[in-house]
Structures are given as C-alpha cells and as structure tokens.
C-alpha positions in Angstrom: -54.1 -7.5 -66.2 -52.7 -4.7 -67.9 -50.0 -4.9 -70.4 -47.4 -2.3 -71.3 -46.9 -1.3 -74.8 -43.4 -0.1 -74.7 -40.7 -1.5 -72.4 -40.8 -0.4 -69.3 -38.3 -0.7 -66.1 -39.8 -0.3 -63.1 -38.5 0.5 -59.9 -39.7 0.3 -56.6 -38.0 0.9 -53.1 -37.9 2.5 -49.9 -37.5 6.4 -49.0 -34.2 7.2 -49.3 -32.7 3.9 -50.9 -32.0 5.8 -53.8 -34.1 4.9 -56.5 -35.3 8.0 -57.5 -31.3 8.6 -58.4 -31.2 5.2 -59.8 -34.3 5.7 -62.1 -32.7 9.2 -63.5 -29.3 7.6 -64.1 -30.8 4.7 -66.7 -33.1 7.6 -68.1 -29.9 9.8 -68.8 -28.0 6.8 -70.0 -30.7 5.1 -72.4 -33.6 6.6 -74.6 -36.1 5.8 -72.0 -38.4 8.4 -70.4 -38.3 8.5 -66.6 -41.5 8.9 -64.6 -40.9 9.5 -60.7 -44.3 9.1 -59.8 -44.3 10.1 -56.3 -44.0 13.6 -57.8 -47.4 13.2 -59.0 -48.4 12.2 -55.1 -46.7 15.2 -54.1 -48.7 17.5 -56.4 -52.4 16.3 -55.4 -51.0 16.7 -51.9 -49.9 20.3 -52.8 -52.9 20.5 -54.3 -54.8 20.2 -51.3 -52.7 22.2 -49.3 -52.7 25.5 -51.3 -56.6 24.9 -52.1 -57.5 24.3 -48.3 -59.3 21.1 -49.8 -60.1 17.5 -48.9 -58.2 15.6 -51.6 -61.7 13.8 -52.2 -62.7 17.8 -53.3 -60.1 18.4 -55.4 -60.2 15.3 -57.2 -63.8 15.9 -57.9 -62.9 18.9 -60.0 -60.0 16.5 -62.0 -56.7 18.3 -62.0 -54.8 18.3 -64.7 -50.9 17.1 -64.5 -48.7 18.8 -66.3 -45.3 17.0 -65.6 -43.4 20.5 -67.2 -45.3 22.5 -64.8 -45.3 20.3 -61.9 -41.4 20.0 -62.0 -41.0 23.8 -61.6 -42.8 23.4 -58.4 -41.3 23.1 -54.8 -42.7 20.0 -53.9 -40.3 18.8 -51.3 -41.2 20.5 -48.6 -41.8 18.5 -45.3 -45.3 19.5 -44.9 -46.3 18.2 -48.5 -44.0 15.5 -47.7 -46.3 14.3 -45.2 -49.6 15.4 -47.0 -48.8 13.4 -49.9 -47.8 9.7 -47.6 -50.9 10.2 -45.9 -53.3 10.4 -48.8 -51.0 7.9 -51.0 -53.5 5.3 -48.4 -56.7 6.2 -50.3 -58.0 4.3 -52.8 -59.7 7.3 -54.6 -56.0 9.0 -54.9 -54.2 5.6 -56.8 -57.3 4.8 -58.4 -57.0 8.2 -59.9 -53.0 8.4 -60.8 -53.1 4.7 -61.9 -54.3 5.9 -65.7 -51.7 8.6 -66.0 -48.7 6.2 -65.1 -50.3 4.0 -67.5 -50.7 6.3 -70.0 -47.2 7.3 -70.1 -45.9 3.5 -70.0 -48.0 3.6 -73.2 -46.4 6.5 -74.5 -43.5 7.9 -73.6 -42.3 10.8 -75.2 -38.9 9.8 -76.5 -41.4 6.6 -78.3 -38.8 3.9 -77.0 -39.7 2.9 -73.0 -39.6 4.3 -69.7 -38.3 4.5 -66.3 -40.9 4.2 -63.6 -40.1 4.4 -59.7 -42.5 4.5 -57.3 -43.8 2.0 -54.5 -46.1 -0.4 -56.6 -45.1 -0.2 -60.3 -43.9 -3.5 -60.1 -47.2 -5.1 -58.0 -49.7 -2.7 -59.4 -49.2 -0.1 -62.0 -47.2 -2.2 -64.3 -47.2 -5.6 -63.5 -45.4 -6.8 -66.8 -42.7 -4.7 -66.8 -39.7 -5.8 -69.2 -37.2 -5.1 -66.1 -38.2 -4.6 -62.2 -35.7 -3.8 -59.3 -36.4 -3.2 -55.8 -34.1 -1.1 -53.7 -33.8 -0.8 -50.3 -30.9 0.6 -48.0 -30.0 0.1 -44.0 -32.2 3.1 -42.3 -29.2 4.4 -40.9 -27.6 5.2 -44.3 -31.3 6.8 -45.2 -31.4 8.7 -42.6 -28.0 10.1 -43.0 -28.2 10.5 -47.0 -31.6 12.2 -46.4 -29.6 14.7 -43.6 -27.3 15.3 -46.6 -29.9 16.6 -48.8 -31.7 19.2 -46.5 -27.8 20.5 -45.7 -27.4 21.1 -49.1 -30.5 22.6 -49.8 -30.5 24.7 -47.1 -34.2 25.2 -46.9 -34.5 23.9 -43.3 -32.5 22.7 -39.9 -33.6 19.0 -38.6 -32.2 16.5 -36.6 -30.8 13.1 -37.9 -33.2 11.1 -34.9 -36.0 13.4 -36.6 -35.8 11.8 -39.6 -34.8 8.7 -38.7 -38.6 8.5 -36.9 -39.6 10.0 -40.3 -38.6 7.3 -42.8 -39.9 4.6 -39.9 -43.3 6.1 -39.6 -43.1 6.1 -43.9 -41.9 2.5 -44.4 -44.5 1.5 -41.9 -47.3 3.7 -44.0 -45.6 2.2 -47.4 -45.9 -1.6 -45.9 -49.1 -1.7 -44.3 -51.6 0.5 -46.3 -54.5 -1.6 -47.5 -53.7 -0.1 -51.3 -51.1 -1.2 -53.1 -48.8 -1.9 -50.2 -44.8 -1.7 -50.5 -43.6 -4.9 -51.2 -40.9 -6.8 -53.2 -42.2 -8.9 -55.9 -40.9 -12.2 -56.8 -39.5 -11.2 -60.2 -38.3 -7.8 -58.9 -34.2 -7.7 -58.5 -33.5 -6.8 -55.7 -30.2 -4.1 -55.1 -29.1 -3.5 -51.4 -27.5 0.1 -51.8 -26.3 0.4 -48.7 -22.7 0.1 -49.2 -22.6 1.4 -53.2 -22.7 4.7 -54.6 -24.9 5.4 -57.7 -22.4 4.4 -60.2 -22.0 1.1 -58.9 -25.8 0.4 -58.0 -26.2 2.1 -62.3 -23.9 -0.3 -63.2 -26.0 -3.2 -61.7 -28.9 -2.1 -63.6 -27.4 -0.8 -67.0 -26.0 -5.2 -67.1 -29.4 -6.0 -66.5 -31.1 -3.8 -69.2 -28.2 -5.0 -71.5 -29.3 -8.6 -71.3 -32.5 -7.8 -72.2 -32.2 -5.0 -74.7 -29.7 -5.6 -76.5 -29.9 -3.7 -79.3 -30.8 -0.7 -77.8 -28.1 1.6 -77.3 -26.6 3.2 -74.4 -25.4 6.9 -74.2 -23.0 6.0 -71.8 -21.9 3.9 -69.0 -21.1 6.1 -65.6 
C-alpha cells in the first residue's frame, strides 16, 4: 500500500458539495500545496476532444501535465464536463493519473504537504493520508450553488432541473463505477455542508489540522 512522504489532507466529496473551495481555503491558509485532481480528468478529456481521439489513443502517446499550463485552460465547459465523468470509469485513465497525484503527495512544491480533493484520494490514491474529510451537501443546495456559478460566469443559460438531473446522473457514475468508486471511508470526517458557508465548513477543518499539526503554522483563520 502506498505511503505518503509528506502530510497530506485529502478530500473527497460529491459535485458541488464544495470541496474543491474547501481544499483551496486550507491551501491559502497553511503551507500546503493543493492538488484538485479532477482538473487533471478534465484535461485528458479535453485532450480527447480537441485531438478527435479515443482517450486509449491519446494516452498511448503519454501527455504531459503541466499544472501552470493546464490552469490557464477553460476546462469547465459542459461538454468536457461530461467527457471527462465518462472516461474517469476506465481503468487505463486512473491507472495513468494515479502516479502524478502520487508524485505530487511526494513532493509538493512548497516541501511541507498537500491538499488533495478528488473522489478516491482517501480509498485509493492516498490511502494513509495524515487527515481525510468527506463532504457531501443535500442535492438541492448543489444544484442551486452550481446555478450560481454558471450565472456568474456568464458562459451559458441552463435550467436548475437540468442540472439537478446532471449531478444525479454524476453521483450515480461517481458511486457505481467499478474503479475506484465514490465512497466514504471509515477514517474519513465527514462534513455535511449543506447549511454552512465556507468559513464555517474551513473552520471545521483548520481545528482538525490543528490537532494534528500543531506546530505548523497557520496564515490565517477565515
């Protein structure tokens, strides 16, 4: 089983529970590096899109990830969206991505820990990680924070029932994929952020990472 040389806290979740916000919060407030590894999902996905490929083809040719390039990209569209859930299933994709997560648990650039969030760091990618959360939120209050983002980025007009079927058809993909499936691990904490706004659901976690880093400094406490 693989072991993590720096600290690591990983976090998994569902779409839209927030995690991803979570996960930047403790980066911003600690030295840890975060990792949002459906990013790198994202990018194979757009990968295959712009390339006109099979992702079996365009693995084949092993892509490099850049994360300073990828992060200039516009990878939240709702066609790579879907691209990347669908080929998140295969084996041959998380087979290939599970080195590079691993590789930056290993090393992260700041030399202290990371941040990982994602749908099997805890299960999977780093199964000994120092801290582990799973978050999860009603579907309602997905749905309507997911409305909130497209509003303000203006890139597209959709309907809350729309998405609603969206994050359904992704939790069911998430939960019942024969890879790494979405689930909550026994030693995960689990944070219900349904009723709390990111402050409160940081504050959760900064305690957390207090009581087991304690001597590691905090920039500040949101």
């Amino acid at each position: 089983m693989f072991k993590n040389k720096n600290p690591v806290i990983a976090i998994d979740g569902t779409s839209g529970s927030g995690k991803g916000t979570l996960a930047k919060n403790i980066a911003d407030a600690t030295n840890f590096d975060h990792l949002d590894t459906g990013c790198l999902y994202r990018y194979l996905a757009y990968l295959s899109i712009i390339k006109n490929n099979t992702i079996e083809v365009i693995l084949a040719k092993n892509p490099i990830i850049d994360l300073k390039k990828l992060h200039k990209l516009n990878l939240r569209t709702e066609s790579i969206s879907k691209q990347s859930s669908i080929i998140a299933q295969k084996k041959i994709v998380r087979d290939f991505l599970i080195k590079f997560q691993r590789e930056f648990a290993d090393n992260p650039p700041s030399g202290f820990g990371s941040v990982i969030d994602g749908r099997d760091i805890s299960s999977k990618i780093i199964p000994n990680a120092e801290i582990k959360f799973f978050v999860d939120a009603d579907i309602n209050i997905r749905t309507n924070r997911r409305m909130q983002e497209i509003q303000k980025s203006k890139t597209s007009k959709t309907s809350f029932q729309k998405i609603y079927n969206q994050l359904l058809e992704r939790d069911r993909r998430d939960k019942e994929r024969k890879e790494s499936p979405l689930i909550r691990t026994q030693d995960s904490i689990f944070i219900n952020t349904s009723d709390l706004n990111p402050k409160a659901v940081l504050k959760i976690a900064l305690s957390r990472f207090k009581s087991i880093f304690p001597n590691m400094p905090i920039k500040h406490c949101t």
